[in-house]
C-alpha positions as CSV (number, residue, x, y, z in Angstrom):
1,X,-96.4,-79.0,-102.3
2,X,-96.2,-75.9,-104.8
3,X,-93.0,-75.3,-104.2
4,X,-91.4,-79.4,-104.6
5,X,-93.4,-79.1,-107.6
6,X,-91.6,-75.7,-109.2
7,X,-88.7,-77.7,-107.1
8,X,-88.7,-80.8,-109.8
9,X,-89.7,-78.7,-112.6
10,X,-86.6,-76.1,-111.9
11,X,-84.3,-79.9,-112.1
12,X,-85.6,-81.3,-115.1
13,X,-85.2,-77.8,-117.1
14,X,-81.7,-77.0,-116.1
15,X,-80.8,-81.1,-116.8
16,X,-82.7,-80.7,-120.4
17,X,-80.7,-77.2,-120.9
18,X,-77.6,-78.8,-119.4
19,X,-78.0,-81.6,-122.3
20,X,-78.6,-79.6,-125.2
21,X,-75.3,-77.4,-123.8
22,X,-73.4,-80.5,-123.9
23,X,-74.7,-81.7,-127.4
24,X,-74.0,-78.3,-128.7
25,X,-70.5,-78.2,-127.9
26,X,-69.7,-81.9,-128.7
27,X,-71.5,-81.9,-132.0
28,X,-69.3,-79.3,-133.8
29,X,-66.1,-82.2,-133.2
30,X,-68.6,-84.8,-134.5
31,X,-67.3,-86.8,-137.7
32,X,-69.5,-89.2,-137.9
33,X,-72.7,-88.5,-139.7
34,X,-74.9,-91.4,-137.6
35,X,-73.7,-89.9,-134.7
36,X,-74.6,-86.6,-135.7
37,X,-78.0,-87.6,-136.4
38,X,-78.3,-89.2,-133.1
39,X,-77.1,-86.1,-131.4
40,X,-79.5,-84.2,-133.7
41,X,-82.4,-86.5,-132.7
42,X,-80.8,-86.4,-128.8
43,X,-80.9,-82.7,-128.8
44,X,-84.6,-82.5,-130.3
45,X,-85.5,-84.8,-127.1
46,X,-84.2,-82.6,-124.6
47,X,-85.7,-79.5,-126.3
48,X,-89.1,-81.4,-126.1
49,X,-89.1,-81.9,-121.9
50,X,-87.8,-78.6,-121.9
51,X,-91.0,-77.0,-123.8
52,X,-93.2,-79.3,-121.9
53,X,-91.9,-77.8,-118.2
54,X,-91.9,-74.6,-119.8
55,X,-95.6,-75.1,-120.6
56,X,-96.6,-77.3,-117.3
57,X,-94.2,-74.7,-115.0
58,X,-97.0,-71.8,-115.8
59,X,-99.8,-74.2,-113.6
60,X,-97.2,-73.6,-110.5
61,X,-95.6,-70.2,-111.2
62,X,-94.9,-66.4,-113.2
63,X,-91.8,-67.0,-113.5
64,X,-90.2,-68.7,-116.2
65,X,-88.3,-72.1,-114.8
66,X,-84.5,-71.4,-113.9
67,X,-81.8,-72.9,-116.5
68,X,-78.0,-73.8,-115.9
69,X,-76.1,-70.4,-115.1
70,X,-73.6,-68.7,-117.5
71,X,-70.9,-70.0,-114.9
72,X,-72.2,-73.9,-115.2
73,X,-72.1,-73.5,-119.1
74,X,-68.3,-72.6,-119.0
75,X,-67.5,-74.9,-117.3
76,X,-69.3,-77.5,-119.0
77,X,-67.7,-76.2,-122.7
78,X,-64.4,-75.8,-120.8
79,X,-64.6,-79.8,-119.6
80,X,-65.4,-81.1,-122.7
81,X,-62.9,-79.2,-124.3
82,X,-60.2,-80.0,-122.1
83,X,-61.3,-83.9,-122.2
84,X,-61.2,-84.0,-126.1
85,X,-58.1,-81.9,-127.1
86,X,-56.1,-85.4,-127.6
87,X,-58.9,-87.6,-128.4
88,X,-61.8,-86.1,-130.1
89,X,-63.2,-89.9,-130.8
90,X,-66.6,-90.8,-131.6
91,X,-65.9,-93.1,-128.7
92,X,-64.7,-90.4,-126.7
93,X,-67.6,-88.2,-127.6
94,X,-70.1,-91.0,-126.9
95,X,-68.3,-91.6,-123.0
96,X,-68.3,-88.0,-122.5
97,X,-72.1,-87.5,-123.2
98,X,-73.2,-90.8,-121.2
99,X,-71.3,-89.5,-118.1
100,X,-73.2,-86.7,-117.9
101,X,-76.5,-88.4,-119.1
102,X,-75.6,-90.7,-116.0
103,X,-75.5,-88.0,-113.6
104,X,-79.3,-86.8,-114.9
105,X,-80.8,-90.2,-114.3
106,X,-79.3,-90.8,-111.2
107,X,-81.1,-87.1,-110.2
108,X,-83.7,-88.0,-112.0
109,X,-84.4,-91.2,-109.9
110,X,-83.6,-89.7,-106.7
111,X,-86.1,-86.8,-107.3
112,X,-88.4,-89.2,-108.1
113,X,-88.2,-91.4,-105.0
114,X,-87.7,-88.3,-102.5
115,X,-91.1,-86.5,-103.7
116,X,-93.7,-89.3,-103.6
117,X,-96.3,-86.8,-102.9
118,X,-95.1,-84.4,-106.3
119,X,-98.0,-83.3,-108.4
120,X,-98.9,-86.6,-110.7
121,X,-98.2,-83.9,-113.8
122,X,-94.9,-83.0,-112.5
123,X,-93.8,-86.3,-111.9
124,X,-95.1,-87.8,-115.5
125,X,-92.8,-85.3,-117.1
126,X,-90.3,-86.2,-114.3
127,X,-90.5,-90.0,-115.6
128,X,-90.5,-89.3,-119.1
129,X,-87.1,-87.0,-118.7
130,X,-85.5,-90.2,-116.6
131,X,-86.6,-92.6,-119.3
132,X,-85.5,-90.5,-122.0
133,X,-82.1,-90.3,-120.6
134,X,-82.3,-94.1,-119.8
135,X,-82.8,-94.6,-123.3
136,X,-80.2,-92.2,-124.5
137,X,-77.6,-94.5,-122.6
138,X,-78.3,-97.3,-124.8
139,X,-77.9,-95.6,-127.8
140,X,-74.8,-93.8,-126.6
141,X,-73.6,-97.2,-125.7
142,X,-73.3,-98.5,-129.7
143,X,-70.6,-95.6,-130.4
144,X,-68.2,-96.4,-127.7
């Protein structure tokens, strides 16, 4: 049971981390100032999970929870790069960011649904991440 906990809490950080990577290399191409302030207020959202695992992983472990590897940051800069050297579009931008939002939820929900029997602590902040990112979509979805 420890372990699916540290399991779920290991997922959520490095989809929080993986989120504030992607913000941080979109929002430099960002023109438009609402959408900045979304992806300001975006970013601010993932860093918030990502102190409350930080604070709820010490209850299960020492160690500190893992976060996307050097390798999966390159690669994400390196995609988004590659995907907006002819069309750096808000609209662009916005798709970008909801595919990969997409990807969190739908681990998000499966986590949920394969560890019924998680800690309820672990999978309140597991709920809160998925609804966050759920939300995030609808916002995204007004700058396509």
């Amino acid at each position: 049971m420890e372990n699916q906990n540290l399991n779920i809490l290991d997922e959520i950080n490095k989809g929080a981390t993986m989120g504030m990577d992607a913000i941080s290399y979109i929002s430099p191409k960002v023109k438009d100032s609402n959408f900045k302030n979304v992806l300001n207020t975006e970013y601010s959202k993932y860093e918030n999970i990502s102190n409350k695992v930080n604070k709820l992983y010490d209850n299960y472990s020492r160690k500190a929870p893992h976060e996307t590897n050097a390798m999966n940051k390159a690669m994400t800069w390196y995609g988004i790069q590659m995907k907006t050297i002819t069309d750096d579009s808000t609209s662009k931008l916005s798709e970008l960011l909801m595919q990969g939002t997409n990807m969190g939820i739908i681990e998000g929900r499966r986590l949920l649904n394969e560890n019924e029997h998680a800690a309820p602590d672990v999978k309140g902040i597991l709920n809160e991440f998925v609804v966050m990112q759920e939300d995030s979509i609808e916002t995204l979805k007004k700058y396509l």
